[in-house]
DSSP file (Angstrom, degrees, kcal/mol; ACC not computed):
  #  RESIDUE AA STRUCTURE BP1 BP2  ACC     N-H-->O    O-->H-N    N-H-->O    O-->H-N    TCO  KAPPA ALPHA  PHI   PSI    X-CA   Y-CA   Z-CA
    1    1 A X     >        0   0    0      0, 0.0     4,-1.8     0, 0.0     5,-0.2   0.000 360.0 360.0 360.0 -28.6   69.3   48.1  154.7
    2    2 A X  H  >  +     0   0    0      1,-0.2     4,-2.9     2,-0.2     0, 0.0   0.875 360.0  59.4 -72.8 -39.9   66.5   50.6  153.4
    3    3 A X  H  4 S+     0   0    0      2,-0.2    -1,-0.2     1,-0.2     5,-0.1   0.896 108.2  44.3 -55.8 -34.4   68.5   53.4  155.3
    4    4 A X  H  4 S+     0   0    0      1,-0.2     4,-0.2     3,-0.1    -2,-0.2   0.935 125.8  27.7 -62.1 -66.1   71.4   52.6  153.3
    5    5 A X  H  < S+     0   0    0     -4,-1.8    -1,-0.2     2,-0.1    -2,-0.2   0.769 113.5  75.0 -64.0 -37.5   69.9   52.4  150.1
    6    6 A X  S  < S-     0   0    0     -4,-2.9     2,-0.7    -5,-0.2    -3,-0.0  -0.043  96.7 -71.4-101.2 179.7   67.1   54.6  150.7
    7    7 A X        -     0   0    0      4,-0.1     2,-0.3     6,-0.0    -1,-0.2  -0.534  54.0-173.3 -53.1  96.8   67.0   58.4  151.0
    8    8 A X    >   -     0   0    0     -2,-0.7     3,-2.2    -4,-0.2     2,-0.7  -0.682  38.8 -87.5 -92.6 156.7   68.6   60.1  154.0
    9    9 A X  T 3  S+     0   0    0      1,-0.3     3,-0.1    -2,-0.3    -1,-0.0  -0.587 112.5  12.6 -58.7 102.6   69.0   63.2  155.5
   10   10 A X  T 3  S+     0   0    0     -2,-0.7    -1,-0.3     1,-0.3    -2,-0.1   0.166  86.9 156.7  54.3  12.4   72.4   65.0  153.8
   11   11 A X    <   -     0   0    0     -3,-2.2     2,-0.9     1,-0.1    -1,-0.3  -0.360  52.7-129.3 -47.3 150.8   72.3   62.7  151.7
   12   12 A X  S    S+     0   0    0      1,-0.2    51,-0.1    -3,-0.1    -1,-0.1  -0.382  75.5 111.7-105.7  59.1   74.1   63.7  148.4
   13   13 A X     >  +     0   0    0     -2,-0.9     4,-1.0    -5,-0.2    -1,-0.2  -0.270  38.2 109.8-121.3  36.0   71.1   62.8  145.9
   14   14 A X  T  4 S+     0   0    0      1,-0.3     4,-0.4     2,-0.2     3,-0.4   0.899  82.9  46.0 -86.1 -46.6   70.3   66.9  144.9
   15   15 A X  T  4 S+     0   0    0      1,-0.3    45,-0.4     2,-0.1    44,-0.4   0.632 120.9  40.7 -80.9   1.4   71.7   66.3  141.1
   16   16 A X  T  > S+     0   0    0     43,-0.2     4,-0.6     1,-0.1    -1,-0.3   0.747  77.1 103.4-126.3   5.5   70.0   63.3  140.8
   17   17 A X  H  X S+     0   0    0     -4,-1.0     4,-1.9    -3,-0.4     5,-0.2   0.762  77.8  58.8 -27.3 -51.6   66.8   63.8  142.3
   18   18 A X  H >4 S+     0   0    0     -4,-0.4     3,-1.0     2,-0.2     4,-0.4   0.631 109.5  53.2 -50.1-102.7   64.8   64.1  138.8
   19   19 A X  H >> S+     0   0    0      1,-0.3     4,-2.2     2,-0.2     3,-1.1   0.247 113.8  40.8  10.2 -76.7   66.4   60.3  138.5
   20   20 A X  H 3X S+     0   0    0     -4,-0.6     4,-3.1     1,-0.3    -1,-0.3   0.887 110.0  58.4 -47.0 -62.6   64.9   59.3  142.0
   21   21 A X  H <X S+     0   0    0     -4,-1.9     4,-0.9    -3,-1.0    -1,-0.3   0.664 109.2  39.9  19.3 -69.7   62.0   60.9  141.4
   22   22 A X  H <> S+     0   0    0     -3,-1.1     4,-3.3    -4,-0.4    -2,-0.2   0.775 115.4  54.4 -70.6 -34.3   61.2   58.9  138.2
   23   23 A X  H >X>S+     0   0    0     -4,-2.2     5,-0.8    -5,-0.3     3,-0.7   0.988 105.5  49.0 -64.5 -47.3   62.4   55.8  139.8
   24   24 A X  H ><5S+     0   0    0     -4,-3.1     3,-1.6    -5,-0.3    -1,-0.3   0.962 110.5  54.9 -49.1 -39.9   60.1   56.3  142.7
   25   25 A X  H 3<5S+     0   0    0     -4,-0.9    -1,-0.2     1,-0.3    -2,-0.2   0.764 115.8  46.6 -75.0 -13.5   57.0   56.9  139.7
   26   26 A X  H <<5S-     0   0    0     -4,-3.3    -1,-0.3    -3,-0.7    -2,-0.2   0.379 107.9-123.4-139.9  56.5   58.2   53.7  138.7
   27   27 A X  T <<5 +     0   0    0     -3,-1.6     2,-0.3    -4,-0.5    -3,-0.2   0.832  69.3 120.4  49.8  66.7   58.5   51.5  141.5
   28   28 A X      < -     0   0    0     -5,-0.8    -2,-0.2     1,-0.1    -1,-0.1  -0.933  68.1-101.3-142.7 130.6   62.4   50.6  140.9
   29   29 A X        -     0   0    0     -2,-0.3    -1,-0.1     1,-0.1    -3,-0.1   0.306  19.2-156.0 -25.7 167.9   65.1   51.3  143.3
   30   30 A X  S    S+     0   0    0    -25,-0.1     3,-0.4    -7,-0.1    -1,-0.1   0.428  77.3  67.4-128.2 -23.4   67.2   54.2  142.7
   31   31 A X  S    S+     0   0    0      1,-0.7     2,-0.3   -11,-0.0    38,-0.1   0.002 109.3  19.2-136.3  40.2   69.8   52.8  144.6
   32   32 A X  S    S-     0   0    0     37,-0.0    -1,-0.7    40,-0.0     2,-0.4  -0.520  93.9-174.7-113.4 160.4   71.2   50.6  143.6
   33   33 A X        -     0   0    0     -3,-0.4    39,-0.2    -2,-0.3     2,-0.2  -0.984  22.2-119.6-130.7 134.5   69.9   51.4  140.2
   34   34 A X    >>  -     0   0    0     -2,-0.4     4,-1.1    -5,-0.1     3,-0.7  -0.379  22.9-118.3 -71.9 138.2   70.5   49.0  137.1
   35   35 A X  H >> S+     0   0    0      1,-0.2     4,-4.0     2,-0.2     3,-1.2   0.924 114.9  62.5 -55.8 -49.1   72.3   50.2  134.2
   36   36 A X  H 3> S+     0   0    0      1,-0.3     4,-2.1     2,-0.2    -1,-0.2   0.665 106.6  50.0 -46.5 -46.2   69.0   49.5  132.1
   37   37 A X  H <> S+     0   0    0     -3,-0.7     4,-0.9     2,-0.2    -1,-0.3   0.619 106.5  45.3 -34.1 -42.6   67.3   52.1  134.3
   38   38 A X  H <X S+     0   0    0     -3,-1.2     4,-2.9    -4,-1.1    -2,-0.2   0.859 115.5  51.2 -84.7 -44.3   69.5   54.8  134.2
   39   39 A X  H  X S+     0   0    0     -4,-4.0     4,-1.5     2,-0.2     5,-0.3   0.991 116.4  49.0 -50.3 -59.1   69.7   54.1  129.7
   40   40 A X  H >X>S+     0   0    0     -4,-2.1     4,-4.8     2,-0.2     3,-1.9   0.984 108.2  45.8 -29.7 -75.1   65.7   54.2  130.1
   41   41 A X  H 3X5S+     0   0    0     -4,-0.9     4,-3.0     1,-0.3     3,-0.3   0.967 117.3  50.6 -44.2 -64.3   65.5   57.5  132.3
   42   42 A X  H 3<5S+     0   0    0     -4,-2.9    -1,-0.3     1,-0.2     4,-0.2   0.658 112.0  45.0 -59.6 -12.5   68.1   58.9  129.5
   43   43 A X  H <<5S+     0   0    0     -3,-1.9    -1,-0.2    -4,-1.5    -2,-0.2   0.748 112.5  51.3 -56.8 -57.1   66.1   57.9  126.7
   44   44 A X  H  <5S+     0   0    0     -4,-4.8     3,-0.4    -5,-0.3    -2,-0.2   0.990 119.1  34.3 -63.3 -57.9   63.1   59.1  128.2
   45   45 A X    ><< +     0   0    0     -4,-3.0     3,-4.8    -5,-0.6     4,-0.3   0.466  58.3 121.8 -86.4  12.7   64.5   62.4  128.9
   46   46 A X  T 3   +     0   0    0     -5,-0.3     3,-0.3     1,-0.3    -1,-0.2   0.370  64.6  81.6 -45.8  -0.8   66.6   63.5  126.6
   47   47 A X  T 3  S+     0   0    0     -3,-0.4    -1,-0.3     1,-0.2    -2,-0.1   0.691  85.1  71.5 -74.1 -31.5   64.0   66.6  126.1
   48   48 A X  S <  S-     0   0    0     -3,-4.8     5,-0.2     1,-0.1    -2,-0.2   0.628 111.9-117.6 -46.0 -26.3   66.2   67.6  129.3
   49   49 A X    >>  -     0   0    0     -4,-0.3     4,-1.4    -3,-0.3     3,-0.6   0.142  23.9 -85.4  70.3 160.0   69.5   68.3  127.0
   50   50 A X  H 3> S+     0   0    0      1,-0.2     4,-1.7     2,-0.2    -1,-0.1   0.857 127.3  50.6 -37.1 -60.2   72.8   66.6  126.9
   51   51 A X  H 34 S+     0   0    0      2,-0.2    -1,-0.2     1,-0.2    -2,-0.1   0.177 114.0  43.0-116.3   9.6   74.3   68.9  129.8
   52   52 A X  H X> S+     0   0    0     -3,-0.6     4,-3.8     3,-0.1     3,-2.9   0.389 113.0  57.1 -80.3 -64.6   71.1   68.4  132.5
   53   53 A X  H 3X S+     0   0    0     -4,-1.4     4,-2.7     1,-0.3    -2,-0.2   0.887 112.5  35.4 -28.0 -51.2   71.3   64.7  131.5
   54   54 A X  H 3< S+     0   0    0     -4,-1.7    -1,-0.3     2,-0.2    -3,-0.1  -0.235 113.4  58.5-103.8  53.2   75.2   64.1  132.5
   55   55 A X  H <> S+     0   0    0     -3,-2.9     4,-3.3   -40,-0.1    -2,-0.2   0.178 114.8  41.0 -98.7 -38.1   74.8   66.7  135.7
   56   56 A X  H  X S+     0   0    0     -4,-3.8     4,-3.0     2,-0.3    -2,-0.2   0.947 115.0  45.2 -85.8 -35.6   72.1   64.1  136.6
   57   57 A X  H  X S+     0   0    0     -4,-2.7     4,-4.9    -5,-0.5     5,-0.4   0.983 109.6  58.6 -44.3 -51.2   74.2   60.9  135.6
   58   58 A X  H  > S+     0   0    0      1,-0.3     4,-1.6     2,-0.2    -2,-0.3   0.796 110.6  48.5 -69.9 -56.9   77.3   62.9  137.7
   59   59 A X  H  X S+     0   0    0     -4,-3.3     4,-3.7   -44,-0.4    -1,-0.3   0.939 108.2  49.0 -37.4 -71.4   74.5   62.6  140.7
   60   60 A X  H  X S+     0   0    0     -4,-3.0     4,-0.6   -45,-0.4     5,-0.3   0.944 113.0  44.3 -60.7 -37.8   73.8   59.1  140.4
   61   61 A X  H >X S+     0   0    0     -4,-4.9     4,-2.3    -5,-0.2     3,-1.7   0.974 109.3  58.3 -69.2 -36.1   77.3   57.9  140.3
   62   62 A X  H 3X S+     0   0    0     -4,-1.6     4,-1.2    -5,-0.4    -2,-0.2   0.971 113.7  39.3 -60.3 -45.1   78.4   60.2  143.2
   63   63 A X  H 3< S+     0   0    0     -4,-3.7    -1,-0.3     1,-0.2    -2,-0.2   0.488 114.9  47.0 -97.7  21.8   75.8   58.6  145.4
   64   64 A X  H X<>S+     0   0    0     -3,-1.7     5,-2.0    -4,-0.6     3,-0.7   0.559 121.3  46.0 -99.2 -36.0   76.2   54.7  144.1
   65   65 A X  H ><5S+     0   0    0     -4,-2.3     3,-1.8    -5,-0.3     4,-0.4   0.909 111.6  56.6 -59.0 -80.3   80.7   55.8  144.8
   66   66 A X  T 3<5S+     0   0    0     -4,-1.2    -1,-0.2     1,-0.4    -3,-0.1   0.503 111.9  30.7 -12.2 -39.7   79.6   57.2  148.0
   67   67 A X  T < 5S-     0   0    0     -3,-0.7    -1,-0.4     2,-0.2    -2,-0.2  -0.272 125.9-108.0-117.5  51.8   77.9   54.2  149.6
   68   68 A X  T < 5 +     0   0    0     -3,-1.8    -3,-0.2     1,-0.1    -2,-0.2   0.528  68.0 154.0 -31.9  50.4   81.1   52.3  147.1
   69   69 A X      < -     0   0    0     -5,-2.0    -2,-0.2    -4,-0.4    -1,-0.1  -0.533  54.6 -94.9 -53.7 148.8   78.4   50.8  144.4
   70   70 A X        -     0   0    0      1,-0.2     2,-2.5    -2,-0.1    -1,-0.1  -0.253  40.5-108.4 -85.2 171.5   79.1   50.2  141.4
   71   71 A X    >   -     0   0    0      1,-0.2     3,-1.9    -7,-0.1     4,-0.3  -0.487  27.9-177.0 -89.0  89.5   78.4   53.0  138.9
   72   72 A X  T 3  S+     0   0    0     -2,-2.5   -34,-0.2     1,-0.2    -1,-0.2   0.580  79.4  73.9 -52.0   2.5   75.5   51.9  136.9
   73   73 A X  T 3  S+     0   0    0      1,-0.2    -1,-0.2   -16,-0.1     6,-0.1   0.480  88.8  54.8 -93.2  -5.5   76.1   55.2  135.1
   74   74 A X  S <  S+     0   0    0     -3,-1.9     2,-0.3     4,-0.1    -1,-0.2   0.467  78.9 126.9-113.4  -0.5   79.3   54.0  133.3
   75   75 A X  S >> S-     0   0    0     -4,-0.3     3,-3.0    -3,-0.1     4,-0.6  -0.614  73.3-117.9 -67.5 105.2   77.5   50.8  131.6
   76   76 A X  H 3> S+     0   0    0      1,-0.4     4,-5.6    -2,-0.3    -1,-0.1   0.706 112.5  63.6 -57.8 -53.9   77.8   50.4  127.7
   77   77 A X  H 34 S+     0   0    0      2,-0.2    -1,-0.4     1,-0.2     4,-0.4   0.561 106.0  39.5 -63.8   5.1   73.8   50.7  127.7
   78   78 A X  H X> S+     0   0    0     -3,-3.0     3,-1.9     2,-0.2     4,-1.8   0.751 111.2  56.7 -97.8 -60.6   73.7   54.2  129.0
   79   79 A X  H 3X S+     0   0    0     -4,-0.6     4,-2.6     1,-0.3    -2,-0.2   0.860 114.4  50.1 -25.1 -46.4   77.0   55.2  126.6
   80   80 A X  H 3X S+     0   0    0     -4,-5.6     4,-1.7    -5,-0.2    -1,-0.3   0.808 105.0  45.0 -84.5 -20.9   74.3   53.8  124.2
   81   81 A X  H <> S+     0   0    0     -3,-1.9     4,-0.8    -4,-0.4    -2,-0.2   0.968 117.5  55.4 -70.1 -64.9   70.9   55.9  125.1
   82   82 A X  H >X S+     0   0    0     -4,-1.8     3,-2.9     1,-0.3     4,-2.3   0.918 108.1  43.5 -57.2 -50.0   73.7   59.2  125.1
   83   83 A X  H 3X S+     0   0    0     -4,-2.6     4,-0.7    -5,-0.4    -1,-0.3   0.974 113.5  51.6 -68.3 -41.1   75.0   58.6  121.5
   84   84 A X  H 3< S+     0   0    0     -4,-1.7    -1,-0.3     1,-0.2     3,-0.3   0.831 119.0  36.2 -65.0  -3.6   71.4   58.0  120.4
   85   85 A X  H << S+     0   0    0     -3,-2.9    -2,-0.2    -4,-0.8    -1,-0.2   0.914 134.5  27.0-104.2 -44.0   70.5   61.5  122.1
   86   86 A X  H  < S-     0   0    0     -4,-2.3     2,-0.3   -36,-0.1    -1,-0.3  -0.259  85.4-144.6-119.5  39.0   74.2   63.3  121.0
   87   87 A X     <  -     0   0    0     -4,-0.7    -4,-0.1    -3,-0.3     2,-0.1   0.258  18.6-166.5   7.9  55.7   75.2   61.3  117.8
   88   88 A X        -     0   0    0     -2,-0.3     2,-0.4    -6,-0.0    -1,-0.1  -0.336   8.8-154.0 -42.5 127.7   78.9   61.6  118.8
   89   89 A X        -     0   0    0     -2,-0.1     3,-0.1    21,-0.1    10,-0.0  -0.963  19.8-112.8-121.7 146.1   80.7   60.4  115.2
   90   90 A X        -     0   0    0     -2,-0.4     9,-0.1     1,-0.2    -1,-0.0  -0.104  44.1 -87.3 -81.4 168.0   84.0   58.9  115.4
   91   91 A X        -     0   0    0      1,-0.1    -1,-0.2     2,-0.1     3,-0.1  -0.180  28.2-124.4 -59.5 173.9   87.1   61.1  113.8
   92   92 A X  S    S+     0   0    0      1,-0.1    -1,-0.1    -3,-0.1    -2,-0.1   0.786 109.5  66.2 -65.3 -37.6   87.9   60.8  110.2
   93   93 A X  S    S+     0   0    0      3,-0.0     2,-0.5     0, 0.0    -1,-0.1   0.430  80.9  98.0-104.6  -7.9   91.4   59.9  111.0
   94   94 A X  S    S-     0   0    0      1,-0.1     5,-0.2    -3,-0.1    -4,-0.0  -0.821  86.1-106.2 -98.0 120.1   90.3   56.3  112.9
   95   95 A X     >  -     0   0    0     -2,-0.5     4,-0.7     1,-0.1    -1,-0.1   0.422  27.0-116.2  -4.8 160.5   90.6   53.4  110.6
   96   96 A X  T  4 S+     0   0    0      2,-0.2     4,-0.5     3,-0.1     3,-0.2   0.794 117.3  62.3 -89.4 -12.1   87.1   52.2  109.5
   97   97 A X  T  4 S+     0   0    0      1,-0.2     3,-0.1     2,-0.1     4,-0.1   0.817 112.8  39.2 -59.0 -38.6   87.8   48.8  111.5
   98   98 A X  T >> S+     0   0    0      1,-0.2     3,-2.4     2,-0.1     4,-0.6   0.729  88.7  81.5 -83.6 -22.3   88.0   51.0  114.7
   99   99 A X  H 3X S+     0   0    0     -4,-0.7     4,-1.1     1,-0.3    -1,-0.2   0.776  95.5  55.6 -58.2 -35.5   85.3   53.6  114.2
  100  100 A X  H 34 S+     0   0    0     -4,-0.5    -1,-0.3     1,-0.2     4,-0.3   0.906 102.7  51.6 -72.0 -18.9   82.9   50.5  115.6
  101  101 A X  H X> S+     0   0    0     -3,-2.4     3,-0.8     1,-0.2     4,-0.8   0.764  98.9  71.4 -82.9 -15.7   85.2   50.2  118.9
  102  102 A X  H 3< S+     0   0    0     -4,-0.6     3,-0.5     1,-0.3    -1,-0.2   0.861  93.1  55.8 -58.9 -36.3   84.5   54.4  119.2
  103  103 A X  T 3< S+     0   0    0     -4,-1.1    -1,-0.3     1,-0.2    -2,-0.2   0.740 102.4  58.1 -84.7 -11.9   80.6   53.6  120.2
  104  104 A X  T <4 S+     0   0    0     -3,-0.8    -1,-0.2    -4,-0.3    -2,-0.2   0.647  81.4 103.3 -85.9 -15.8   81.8   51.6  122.9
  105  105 A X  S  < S-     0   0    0     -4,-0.8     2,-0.1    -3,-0.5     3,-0.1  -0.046  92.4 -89.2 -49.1 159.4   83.8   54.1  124.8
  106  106 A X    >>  -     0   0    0      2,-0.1     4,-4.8     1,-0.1     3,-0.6  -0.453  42.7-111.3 -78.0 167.9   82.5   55.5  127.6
  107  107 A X  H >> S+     0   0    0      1,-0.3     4,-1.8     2,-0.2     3,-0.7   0.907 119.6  54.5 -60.9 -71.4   80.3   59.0  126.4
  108  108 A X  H 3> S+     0   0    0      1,-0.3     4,-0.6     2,-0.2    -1,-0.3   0.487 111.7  39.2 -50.9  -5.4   83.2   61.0  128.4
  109  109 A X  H X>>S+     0   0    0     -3,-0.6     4,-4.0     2,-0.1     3,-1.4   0.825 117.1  46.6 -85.9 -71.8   85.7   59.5  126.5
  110  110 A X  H <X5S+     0   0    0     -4,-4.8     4,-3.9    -3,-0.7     5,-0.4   0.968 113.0  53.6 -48.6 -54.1   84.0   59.5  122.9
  111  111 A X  H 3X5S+     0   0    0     -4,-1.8     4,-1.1    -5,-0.2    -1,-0.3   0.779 114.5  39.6 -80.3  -5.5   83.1   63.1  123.6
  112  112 A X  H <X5S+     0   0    0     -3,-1.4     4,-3.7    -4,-0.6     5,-0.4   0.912 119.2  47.2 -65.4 -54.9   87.2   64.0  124.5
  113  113 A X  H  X>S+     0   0    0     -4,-4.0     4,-2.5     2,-0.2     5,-0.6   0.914 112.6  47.1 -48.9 -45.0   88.3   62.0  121.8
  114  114 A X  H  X<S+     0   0    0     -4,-3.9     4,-1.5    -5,-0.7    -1,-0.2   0.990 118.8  41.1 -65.4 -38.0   85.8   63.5  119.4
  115  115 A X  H  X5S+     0   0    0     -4,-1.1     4,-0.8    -5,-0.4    -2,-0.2   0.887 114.2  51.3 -72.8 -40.7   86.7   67.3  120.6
  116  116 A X  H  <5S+     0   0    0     -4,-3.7     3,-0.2     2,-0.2    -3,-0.2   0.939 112.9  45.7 -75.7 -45.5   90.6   66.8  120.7
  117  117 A X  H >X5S+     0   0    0     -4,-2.5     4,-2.5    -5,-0.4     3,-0.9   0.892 108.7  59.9 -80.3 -17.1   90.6   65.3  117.0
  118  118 A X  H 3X<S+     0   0    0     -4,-1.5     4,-1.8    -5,-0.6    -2,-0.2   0.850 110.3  40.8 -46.3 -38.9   88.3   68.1  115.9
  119  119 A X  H 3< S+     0   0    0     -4,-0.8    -1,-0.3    -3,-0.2    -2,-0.2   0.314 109.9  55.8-110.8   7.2   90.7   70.5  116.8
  120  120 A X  H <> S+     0   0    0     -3,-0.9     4,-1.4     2,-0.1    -2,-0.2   0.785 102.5  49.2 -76.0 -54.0   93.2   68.9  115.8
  121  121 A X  H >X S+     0   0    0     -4,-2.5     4,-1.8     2,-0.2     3,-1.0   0.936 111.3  63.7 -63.3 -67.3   92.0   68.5  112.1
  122  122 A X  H 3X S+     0   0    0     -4,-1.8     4,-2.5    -5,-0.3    -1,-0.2   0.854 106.8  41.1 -17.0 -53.0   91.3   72.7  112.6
  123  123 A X  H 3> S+     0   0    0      2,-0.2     4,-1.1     1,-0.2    -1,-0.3   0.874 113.0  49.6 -83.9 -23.8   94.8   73.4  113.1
  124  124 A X  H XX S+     0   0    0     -4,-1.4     3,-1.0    -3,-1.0     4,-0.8   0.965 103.7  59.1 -59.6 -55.5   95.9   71.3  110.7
  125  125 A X  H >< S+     0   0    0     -4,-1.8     3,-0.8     1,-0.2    -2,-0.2   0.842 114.3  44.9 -39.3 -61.5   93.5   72.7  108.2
  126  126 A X  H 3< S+     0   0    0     -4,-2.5    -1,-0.2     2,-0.3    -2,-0.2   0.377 100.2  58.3-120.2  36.5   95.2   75.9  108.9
  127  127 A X  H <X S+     0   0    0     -4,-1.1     4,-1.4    -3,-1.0    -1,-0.2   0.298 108.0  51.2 -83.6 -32.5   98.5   75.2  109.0
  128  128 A X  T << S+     0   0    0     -4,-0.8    -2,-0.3    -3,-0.8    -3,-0.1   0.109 112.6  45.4-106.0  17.5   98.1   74.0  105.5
  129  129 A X  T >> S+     0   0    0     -5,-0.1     4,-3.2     3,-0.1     3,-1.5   0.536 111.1  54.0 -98.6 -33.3   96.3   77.3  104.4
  130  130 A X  H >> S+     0   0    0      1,-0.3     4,-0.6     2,-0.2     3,-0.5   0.986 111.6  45.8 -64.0 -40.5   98.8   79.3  106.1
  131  131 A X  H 3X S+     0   0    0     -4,-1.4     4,-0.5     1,-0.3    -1,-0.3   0.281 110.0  48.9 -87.9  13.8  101.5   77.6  104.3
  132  132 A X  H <> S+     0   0    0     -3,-1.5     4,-1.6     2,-0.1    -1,-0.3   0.709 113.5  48.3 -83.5 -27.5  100.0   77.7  100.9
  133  133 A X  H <X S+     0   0    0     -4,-3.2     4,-0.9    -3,-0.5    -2,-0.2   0.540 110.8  56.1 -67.1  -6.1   99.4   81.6  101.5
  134  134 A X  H  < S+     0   0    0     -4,-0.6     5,-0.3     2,-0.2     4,-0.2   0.765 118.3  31.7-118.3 -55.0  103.4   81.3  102.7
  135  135 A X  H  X S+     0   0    0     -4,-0.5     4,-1.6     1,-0.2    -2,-0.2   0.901 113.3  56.0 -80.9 -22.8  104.4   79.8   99.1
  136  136 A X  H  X S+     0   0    0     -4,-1.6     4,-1.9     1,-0.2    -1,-0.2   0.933 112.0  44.6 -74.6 -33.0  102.0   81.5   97.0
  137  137 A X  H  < S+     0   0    0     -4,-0.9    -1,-0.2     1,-0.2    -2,-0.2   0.535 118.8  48.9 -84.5 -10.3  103.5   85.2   98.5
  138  138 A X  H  > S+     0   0    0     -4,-0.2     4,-0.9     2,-0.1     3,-0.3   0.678 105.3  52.5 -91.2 -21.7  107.2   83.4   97.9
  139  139 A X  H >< S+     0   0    0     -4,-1.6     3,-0.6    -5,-0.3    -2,-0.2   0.994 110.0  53.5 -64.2 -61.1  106.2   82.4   94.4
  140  140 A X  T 3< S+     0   0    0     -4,-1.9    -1,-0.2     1,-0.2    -3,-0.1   0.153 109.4  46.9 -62.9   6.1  105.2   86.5   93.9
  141  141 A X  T 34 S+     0   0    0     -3,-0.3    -1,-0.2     2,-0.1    -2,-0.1   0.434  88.6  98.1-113.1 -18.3  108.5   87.7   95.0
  142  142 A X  S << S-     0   0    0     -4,-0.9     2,-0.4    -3,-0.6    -3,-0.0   0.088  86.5 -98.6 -32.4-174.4  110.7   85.4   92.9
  143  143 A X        -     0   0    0      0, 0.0     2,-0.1     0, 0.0    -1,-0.1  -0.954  39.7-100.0 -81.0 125.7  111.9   87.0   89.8
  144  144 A X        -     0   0    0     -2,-0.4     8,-2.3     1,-0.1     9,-0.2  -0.279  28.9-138.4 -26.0 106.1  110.1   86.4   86.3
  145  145 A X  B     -A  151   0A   0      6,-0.2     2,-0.2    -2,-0.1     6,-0.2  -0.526  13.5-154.1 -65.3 153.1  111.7   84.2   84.1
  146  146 A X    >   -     0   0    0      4,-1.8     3,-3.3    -2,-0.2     0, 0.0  -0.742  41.7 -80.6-120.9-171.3  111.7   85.2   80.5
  147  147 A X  T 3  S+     0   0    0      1,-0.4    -1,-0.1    -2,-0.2    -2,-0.0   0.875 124.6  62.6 -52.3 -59.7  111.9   82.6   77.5
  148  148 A X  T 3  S-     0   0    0      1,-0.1    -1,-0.4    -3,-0.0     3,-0.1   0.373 114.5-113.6 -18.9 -21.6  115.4   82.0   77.7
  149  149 A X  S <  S+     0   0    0     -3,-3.3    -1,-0.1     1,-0.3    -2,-0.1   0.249  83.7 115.6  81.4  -6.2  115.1   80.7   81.1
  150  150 A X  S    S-     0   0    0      1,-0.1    -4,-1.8    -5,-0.0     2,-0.3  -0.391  70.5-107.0 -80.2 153.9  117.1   83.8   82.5
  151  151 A X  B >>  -A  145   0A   0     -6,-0.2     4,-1.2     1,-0.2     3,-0.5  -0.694  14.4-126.2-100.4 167.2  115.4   86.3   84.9
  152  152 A X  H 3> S+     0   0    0     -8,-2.3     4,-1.4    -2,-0.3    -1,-0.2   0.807 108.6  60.2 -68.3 -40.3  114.3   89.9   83.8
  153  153 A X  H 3> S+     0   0    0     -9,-0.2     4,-1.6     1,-0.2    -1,-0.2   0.827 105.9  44.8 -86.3  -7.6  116.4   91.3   86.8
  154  154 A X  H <> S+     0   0    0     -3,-0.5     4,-1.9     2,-0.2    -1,-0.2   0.881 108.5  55.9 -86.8 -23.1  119.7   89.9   85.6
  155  155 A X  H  X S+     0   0    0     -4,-1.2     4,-0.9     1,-0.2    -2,-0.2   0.814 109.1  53.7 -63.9 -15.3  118.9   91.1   81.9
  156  156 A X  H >X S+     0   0    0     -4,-1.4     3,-1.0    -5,-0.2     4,-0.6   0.983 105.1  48.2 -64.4 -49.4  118.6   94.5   83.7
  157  157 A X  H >< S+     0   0    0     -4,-1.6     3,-1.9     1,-0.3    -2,-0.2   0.917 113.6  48.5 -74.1 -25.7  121.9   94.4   85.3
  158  158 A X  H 3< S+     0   0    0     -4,-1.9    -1,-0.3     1,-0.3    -2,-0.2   0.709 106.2  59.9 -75.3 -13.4  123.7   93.3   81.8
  159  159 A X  H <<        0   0    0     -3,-1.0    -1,-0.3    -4,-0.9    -2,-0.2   0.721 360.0 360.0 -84.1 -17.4  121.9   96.0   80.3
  160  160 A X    <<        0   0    0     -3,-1.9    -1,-0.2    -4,-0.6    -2,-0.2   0.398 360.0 360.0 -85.2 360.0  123.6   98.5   82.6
């Protein structure tokens, strides 16, 4: 069973090696590894950045799939060590009743969801500037009313 579990030769453990590593320095399996372990390790290291951090999650779930464990990497208490490290904030546009269901997505989720309405809200944003620049430059080409309520270019043509 320690073969299984344990290191082997080709084994596919390169991206998570810091993660094995730690585990080894503190006498806990690596494999299977407890969600509470992997939140720890992401806590701990979060000096690492965001985009070392999920290379090294993306390690540990390929070699728990691999021997088909379950992914201790997808487990609400890691989701929760990443937001404290990446403060992911829910859109604007989500109810405030739902903004609490946001922190429970998994991080890959929250952080699509967060990027897609971001860029949404962008375009939007400047969709409504193009089209105020759209009326203000239709407003400036109108003709001038004068008091009368008549425009200046038709008193031109009566004048002719």
């Amino acid at each position: 069973m320690t073969e299984i579990l344990g290191s082997a030769p080709g084994d596919d453990q390169a991206p998570a090696a810091p993660f094995v590593a730690w585990c080894e320095a503190k006498g806990l399996p690596w494999r299977p590894a407890s969600p509470g372990s992997v939140a720890l390790f992401v806590l701990e290291h979060q000096s690492l950045g965001i985009e070392t951090l999920l290379q090294i999650l993306q390690g540990i779930s390929a070699a728990h799939e691999a021997l088909a464990m379950s992914d201790p990497t997808t487990s609400w208490s890691v989701t929760s060590a990443l937001n404290r490290i990446t403060k992911l904030v829910p859109p604007r546009s989500w109810p405030k009743a739902e903004r609490e269901m946001f922190a429970r997505l998994p991080y890959a989720l929250q952080h699509y969801v967060a990027m897609h309405e971001d860029r949404r809200e962008r375009e939007i944003r400047r969709a409504h500037n193009e089209a105020a620049a759209l009326r203000h430059e239709l407003k400036s080409l109108r003709p001038k009313e004068d008091i009368n309520g008549t425009s200046q270019d038709i008193n031109a043509a009566a004048a002719i």
